[in-house]
N, C-alpha and C positions, 0 to 999 in steps of 0.2 A: 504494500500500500504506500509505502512514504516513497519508492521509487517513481509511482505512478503522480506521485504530488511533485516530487523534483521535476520531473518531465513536465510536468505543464508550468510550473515556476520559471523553468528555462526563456531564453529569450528566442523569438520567432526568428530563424535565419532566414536571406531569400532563396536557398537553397531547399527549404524544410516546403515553403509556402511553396514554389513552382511545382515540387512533386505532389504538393498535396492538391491544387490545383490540375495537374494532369490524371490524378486518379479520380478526383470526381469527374471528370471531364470523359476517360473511359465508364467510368459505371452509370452515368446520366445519359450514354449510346448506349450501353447494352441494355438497359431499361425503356428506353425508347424501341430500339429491335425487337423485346420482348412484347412490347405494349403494341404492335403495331404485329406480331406475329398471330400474337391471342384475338386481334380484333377480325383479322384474317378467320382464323378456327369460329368464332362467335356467325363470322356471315356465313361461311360454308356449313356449319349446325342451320342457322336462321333457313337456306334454303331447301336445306332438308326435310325441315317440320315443314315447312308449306308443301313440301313434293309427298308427306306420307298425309295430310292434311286431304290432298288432292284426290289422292287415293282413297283414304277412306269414305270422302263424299261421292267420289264419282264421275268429278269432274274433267 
């Protein structure tokens, strides 16, 4: 625990901030890919129930 208080006591380098700036920068795309994968899976379901919707009316 007191290592984890030294560490944030430390002073911010701009070495410390760019990486840390490039790793949200990776994980805010791959959350985006994700978010955009799943919305993909959501409309291909969405067409599916209208096609078994279809079917069981008759239409």
């Amino acid at each position: 625990m007191e290592r984890i208080r030294r560490a944030f006591r430390s002073e911010v380098r701009e070495s410390h901030l760019g990486i840390a700036l490039i790793f949200c920068l990776i994980l805010m795309s791959a959350m985006s890919i994700a978010l955009l994968w799943q919305a993909q899976i959501i409309a291909n379901q969405r067409d599916a129930i209208r096609w078994l919707e279809q079917l069981k009316m008759g239409n």
